[in-house]
C-alpha positions in Angstrom: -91.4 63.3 1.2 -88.8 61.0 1.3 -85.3 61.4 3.4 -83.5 62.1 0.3 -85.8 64.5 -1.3 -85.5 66.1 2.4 -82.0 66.6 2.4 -81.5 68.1 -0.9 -83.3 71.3 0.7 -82.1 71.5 3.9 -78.8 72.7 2.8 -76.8 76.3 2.1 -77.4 79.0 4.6 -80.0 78.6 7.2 -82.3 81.8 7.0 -83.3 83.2 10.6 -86.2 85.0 9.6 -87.1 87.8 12.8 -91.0 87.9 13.8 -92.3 91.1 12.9 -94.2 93.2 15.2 -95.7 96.5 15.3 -95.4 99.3 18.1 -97.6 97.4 20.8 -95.7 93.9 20.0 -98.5 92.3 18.2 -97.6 89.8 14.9 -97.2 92.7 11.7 -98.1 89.6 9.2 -97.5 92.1 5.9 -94.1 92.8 6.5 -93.7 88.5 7.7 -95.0 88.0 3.6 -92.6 90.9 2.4 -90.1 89.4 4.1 -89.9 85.8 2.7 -90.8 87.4 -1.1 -87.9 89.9 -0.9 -85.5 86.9 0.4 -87.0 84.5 -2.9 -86.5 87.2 -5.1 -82.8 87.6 -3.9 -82.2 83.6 -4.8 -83.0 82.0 -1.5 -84.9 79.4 -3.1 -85.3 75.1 -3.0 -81.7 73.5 -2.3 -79.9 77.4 -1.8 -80.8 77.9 1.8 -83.3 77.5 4.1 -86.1 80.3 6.0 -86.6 79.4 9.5 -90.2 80.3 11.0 -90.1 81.0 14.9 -86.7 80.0 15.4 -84.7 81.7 18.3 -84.1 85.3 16.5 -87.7 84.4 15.6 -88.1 84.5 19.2 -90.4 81.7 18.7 -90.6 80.4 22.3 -92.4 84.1 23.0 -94.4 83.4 20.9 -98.3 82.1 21.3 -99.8 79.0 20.2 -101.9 81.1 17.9 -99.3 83.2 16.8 -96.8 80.5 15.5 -99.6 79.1 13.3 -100.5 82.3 11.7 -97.1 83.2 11.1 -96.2 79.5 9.1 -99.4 80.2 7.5 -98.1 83.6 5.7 -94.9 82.4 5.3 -95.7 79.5 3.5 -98.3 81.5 1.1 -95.9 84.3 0.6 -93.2 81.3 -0.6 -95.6 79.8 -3.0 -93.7 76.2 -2.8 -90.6 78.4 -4.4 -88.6 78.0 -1.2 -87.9 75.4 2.0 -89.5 76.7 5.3 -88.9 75.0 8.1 -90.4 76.0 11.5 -88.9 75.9 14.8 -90.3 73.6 17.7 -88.8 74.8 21.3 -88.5 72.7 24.2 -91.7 70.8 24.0 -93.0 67.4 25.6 -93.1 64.5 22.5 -97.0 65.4 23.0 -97.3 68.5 22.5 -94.1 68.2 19.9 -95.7 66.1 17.5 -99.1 68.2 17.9 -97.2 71.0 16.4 -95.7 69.1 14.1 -98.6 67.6 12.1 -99.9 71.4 12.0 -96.5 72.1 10.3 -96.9 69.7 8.1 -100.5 70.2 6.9 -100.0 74.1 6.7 -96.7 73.1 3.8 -93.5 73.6 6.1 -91.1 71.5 4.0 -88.9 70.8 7.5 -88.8 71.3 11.3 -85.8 72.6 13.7 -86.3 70.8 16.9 -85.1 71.1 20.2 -84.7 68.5 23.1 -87.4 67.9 25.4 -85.5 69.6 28.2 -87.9 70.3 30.9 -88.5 66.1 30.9 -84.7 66.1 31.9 -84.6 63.3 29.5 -82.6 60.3 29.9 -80.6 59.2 26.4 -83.2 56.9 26.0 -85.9 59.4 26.9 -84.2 61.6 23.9 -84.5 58.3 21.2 -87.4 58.1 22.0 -88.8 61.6 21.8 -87.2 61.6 18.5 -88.1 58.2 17.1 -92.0 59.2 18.3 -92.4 62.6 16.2 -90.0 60.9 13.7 -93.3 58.1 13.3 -96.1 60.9 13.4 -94.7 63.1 10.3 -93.9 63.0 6.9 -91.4 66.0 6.7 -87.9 66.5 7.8 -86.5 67.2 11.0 -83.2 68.9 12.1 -82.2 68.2 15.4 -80.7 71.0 17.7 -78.4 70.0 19.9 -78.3 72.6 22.7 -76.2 70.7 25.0 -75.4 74.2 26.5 -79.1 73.8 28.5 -79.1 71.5 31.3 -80.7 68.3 29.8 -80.0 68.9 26.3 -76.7 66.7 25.6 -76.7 64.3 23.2 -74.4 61.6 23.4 -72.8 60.9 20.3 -74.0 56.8 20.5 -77.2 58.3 20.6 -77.1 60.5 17.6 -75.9 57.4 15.7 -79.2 55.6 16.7 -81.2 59.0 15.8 -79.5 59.4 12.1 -81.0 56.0 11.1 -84.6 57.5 11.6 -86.4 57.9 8.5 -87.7 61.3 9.0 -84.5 62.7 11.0 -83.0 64.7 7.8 -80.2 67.0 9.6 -78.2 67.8 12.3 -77.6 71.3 13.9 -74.0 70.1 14.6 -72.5 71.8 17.8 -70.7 69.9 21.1 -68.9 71.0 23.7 -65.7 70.1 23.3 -64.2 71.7 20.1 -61.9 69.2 19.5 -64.8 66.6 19.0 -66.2 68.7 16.3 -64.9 66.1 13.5 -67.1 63.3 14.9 -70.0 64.6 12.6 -68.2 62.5 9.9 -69.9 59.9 11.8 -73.3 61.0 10.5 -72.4 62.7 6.7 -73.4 59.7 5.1 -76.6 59.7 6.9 -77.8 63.6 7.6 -76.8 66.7 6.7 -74.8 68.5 9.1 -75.4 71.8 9.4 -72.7 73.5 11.4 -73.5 76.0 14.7 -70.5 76.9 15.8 -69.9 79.8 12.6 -67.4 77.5 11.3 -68.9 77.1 7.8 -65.7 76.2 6.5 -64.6 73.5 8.5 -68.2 72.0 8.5 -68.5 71.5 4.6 -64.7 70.0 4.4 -66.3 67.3 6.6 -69.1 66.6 4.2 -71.7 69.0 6.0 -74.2 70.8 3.7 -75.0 73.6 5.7 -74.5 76.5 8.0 -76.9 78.2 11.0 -74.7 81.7 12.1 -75.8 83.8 9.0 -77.1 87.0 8.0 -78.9 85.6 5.1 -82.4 87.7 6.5 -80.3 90.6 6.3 -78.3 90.7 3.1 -79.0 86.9 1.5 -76.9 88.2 -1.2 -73.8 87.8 0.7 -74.1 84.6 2.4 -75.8 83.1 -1.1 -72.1 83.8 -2.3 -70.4 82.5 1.2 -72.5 78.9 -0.2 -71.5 79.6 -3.7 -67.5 79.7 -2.3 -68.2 76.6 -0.5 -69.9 74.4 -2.9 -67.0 74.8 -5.6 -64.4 74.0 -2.5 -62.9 77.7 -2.8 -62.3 77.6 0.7 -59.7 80.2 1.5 -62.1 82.6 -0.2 -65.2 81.5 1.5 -63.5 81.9 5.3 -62.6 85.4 4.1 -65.7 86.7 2.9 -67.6 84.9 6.0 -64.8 86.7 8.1 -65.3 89.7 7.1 -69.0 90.2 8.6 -69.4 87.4 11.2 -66.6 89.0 13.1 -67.3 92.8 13.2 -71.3 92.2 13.9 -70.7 89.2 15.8 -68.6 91.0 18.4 -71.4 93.4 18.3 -73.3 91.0 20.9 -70.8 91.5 23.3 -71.4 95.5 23.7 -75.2 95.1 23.6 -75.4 91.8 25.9 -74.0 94.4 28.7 -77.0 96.0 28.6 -80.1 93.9 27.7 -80.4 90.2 25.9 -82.3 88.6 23.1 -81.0 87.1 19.8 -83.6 88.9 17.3 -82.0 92.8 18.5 -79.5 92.8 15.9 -81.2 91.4 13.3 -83.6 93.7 13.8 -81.3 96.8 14.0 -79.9 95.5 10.9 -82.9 94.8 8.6 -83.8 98.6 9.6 -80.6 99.7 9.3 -80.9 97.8 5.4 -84.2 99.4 4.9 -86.0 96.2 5.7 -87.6 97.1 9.2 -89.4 94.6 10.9 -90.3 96.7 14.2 -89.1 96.3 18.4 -88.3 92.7 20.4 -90.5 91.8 22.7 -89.2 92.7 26.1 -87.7 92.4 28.1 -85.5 92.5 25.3 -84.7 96.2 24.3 -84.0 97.9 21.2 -80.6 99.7 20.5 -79.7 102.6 21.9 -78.9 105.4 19.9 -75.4 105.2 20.7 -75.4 101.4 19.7 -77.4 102.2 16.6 -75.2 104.8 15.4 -72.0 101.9 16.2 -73.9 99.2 14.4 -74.2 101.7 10.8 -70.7 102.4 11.5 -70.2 98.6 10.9 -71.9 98.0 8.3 -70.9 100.7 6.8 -67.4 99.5 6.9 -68.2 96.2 5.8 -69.8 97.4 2.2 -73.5 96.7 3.0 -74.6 100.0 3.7 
């Protein structure tokens, strides 16, 4: 698929979709198919949004190197070429990057989320060329996370220039370090999609970007389907207060719970039960909510009009 065709899908809200697992933390591949048919059905389909296999609320870097094929596998069936799935790469050597890749794209994922090749403590050069190498070996789009939070994942901004002319590099997980450098993805618009991660929606598609990461579109697609609807015809001021009103009361939810244990798939979790949707434990040592945090997190949602 050409770039073009590529960037027409990776756009709207980016879907986080949680790994299922049963009681003894093994892959529950039924509720995995549920999952991405319940989210179609709700109008998360090619060009509104995006599902992302084994991202990290997928906690895809737990899971195996079996496991990550068997879960693209269902997800893809389940979406019957009705929906963009894009599966997240974590942290690999160009190697072993492009060996998952090519798996990716022969099992139907329309796109991939990739990650820097950290543990290489890659020079700028080193990060072209990781990118221009997996860019060669595939035929589907990639979006490039920039987690310049971990040591040896900054990008330099010369260096994304270089990247964006790359056939296959489609979008950009836009986040840097400096808020006040967040308007220098107008370097790329013309080029990739930018997709913001820094749960500033608004800001990001008044630049040109075509996308957003921090949503709850696995939890209640309805809602951030309408936050993309509010963006595409430019209603702005309504867009930032409809995102406003959930990102901020479940966001700070992190903050009580991260006292206590970590993970990013918990609350999604708690919330798809809590929505009727479960999709069973974290893998620890990430915990599950207490009761106590349970009961808070209904309280919020509650508030909020989902419940």
């Amino acid at each position: 698929m050409d770039k073009a065709s590529v960037r027409k899908l990776i756009v709207g809200p980016m879907g986080v979709l949680p790994t299922p697992f049963d009681e003894n933390y093994q892959l529950d591949l039924g509720i995995m198919s549920a999952m991405v048919q319940r989210l179609i059905d709700s109008g998360v389909t090619h060009g509104k949004g995006v599902l992302k296999i084994a991202s990290a609320v997928g906690e895809g870097p737990m899971l195996s190197d079996t496991e990550i094929p068997a879960l693209l596998r269902t997800a893809v069936k389940a979406a019957d070429g009705r929906a963009t799935i894009m599966l997240g790469i974590h942290y690999k050597d160009t190697i072993r990057a492009i060996e998952e890749a090519k798996m990716a794209q022969d099992m139907g994922a329309v796109s991939l989320q990739v990650t820097p090749p950290i543990w290489n403590m890659p020079s700028q050069q080193d990060m072209y060329d990781f990118f221009y190498d997996l860019s060669n070996a595939i035929d589907i789009g990639i979006m490039i996370y920039h987690t310049h939070w971990m040591t040896g994942g900054f990008i330099e901004v010369e260096t994304f220039e270089k990247l964006a002319d790359l056939d296959n590099i489609a979008a950009i997980k836009w986040s840097v370090p400096n808020a006040d450098d967040f308007d220098l993805m107008t370097k790329f618009t013309d080029k990739v999609n930018m997709i913001d991660n820094t749960a500033n929606p608004v800001g990001n598609h008044k630049l040109g970007g075509r996308g957003y990461v921090q949503s709850y579109l696995d939890v209640n697609p309805k809602f951030d389907l309408k936050v993309w609807e509010l963006l595409e015809s430019k209603q702005y001021d309504e867009a930032q207060t409809l995102y406003d009103s959930a990102r901020i009361p479940l966001h700070s939810m992190y903050e009580l719970v991260n006292k206590r244990t970590g993970g990013q798939s918990i609350l999604h979790k708690a919330m798809n039960e809590l929505m009727g949707n479960p999709v069973g434990p974290s893998r620890p040592p990430s915990k599950t909510l207490t009761n106590e945090e349970t009961a808070e997190l209904k309280r919020r949602l509650q508030d909020i009009g989902w419940l």
